[in-house]
C-alpha positions in Angstrom: -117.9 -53.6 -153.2 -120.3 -56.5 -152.6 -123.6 -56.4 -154.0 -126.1 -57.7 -152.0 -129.2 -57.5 -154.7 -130.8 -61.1 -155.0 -128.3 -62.8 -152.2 -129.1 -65.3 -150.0 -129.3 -64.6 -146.7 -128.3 -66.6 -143.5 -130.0 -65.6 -140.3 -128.3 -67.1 -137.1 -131.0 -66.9 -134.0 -134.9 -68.0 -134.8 -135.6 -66.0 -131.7 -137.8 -62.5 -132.2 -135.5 -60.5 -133.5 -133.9 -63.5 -135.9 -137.6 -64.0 -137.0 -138.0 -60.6 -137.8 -135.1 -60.2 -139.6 -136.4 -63.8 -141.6 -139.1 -62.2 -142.7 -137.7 -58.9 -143.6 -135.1 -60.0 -146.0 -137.8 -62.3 -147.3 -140.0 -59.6 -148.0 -137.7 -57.8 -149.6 -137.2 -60.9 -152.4 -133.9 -62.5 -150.9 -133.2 -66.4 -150.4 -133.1 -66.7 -146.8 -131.8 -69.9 -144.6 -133.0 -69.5 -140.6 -130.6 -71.5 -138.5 -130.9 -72.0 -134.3 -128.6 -74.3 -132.0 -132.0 -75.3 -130.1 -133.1 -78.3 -132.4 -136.9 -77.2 -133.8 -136.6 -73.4 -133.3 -136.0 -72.5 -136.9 -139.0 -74.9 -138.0 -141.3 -73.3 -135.2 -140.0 -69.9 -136.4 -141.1 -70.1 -140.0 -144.7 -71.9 -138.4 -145.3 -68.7 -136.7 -144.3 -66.5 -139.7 -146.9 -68.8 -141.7 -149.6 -67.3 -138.7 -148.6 -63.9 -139.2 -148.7 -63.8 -142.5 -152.5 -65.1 -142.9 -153.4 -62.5 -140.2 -151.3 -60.2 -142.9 -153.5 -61.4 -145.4 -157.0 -61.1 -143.3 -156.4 -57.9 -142.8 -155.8 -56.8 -146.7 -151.9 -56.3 -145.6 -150.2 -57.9 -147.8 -152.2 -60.7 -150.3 -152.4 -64.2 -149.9 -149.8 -64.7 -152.9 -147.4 -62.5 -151.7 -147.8 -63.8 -148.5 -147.0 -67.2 -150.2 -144.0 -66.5 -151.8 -142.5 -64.5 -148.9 -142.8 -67.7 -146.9 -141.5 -70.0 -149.6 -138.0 -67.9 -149.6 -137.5 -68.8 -145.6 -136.3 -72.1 -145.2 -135.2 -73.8 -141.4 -131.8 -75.1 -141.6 -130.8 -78.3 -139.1 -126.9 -78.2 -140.2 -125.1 -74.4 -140.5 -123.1 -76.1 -142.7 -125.7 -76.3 -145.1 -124.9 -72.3 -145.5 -122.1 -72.7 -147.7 -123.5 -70.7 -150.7 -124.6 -67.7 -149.1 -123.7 -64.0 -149.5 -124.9 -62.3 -146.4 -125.2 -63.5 -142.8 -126.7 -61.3 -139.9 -126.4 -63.1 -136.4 -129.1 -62.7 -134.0 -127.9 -64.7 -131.1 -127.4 -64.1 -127.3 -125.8 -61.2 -126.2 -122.6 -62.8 -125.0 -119.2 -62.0 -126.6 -117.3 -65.4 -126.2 -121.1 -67.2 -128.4 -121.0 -64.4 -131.1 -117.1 -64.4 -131.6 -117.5 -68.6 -131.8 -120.0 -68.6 -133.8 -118.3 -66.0 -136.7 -114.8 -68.2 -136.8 -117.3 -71.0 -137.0 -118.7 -69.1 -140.2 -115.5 -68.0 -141.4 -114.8 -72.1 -142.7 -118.2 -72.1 -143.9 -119.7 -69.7 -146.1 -117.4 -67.9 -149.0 -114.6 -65.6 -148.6 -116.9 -62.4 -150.3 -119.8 -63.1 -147.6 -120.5 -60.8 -145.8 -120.8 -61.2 -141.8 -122.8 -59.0 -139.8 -124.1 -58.6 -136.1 -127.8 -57.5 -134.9 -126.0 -56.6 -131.4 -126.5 -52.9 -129.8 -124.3 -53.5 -126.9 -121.2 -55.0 -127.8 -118.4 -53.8 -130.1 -118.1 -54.8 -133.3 -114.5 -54.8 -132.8 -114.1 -56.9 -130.5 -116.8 -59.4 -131.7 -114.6 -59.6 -135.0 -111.3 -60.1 -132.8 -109.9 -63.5 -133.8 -111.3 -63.6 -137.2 -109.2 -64.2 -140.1 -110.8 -61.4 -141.8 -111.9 -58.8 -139.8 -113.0 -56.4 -142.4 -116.0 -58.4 -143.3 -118.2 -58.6 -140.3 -119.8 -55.1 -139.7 -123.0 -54.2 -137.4 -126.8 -54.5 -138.3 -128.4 -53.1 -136.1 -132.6 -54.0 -136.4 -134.8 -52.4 -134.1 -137.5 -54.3 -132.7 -140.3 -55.1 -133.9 -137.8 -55.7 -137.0 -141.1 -56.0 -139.5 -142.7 -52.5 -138.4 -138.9 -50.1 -137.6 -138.2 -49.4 -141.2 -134.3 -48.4 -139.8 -131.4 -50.4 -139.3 -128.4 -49.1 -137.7 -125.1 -49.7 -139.9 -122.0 -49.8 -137.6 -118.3 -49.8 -138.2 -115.5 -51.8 -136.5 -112.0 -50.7 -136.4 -111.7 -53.0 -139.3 -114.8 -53.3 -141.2 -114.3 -53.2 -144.8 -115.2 -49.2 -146.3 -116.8 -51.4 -148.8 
């Protein structure tokens, strides 16, 4: 079984819910990389985390070092490729089968063979977005629930394939 303690963490989509998800696994102390296709959205991403987090801090949420150091573990990617290293990737893209299945081959000859892939989607099977993939049993759904920060659940799902593990 992968452990996913201390991994770095690739976030496809700087959209809400990719945001969200940014700032989540940040919070919880990983490594994350934000990576978008529009040129700009991962920078403006991370700027707006920067504003939440000093209204986070204004209101006695979290404090201003934490705050700090949370921030300092998201970085905007320009190249995917610059993923190589990491151990977990959650995509947050467009809700379109053909983009999500292109974008995890895409992964597949990027990050390691023990990374594991996963999907935010609700509404397409996992299945289905890991036909085509050399290995299957690696991508599994992560379901986040809007707003990703607050919704302390996230929905683990199974494709025909997904690893037990």
């Amino acid at each position: 079984m992968t452990k996913l303690q201390n991994t770095s963490v690739l976030v496809v989509g700087a959209g809400i819910m990719g945001e969200g998800i940014a700032q989540t696994a940040a919070q919880a102390g990983h490594a994350v990389l934000l990576f978008d296709l529009r040129e700009g959205a991962a920078r403006d991403a991370r700027a707006k985390l920067t504003s939440t987090f000093d209204g986070l801090v204004a209101k006695g949420k979290v404090t201003a070092d934490a705050a700090q150091s949370t921030l300092a573990r998201i970085e905007p990617l320009a190249k995917i490729e610059d993923a190589a290293g990491v151990g977990l990737v959650i995509e947050a893209i467009v809700e379109k089968l053909d983009a999500k299945r292109a974008l995890f081959q895409q992964l597949e000859g990027i990050v390691g063979a023990q990374t594991i892939l996963a999907t935010n989607t609700s509404s397409i099977s996992v299945t289905a977005i890991a036909n085509g993939l050399a290995h299957p049993g690696r991508l599994v759904g992560m379901h986040f629930f809007n707003p990703v920060p607050l919704m302390k659940l996230v929905e683990v799902v199974s494709g025909l394939h997904t690893d037990a593990a």
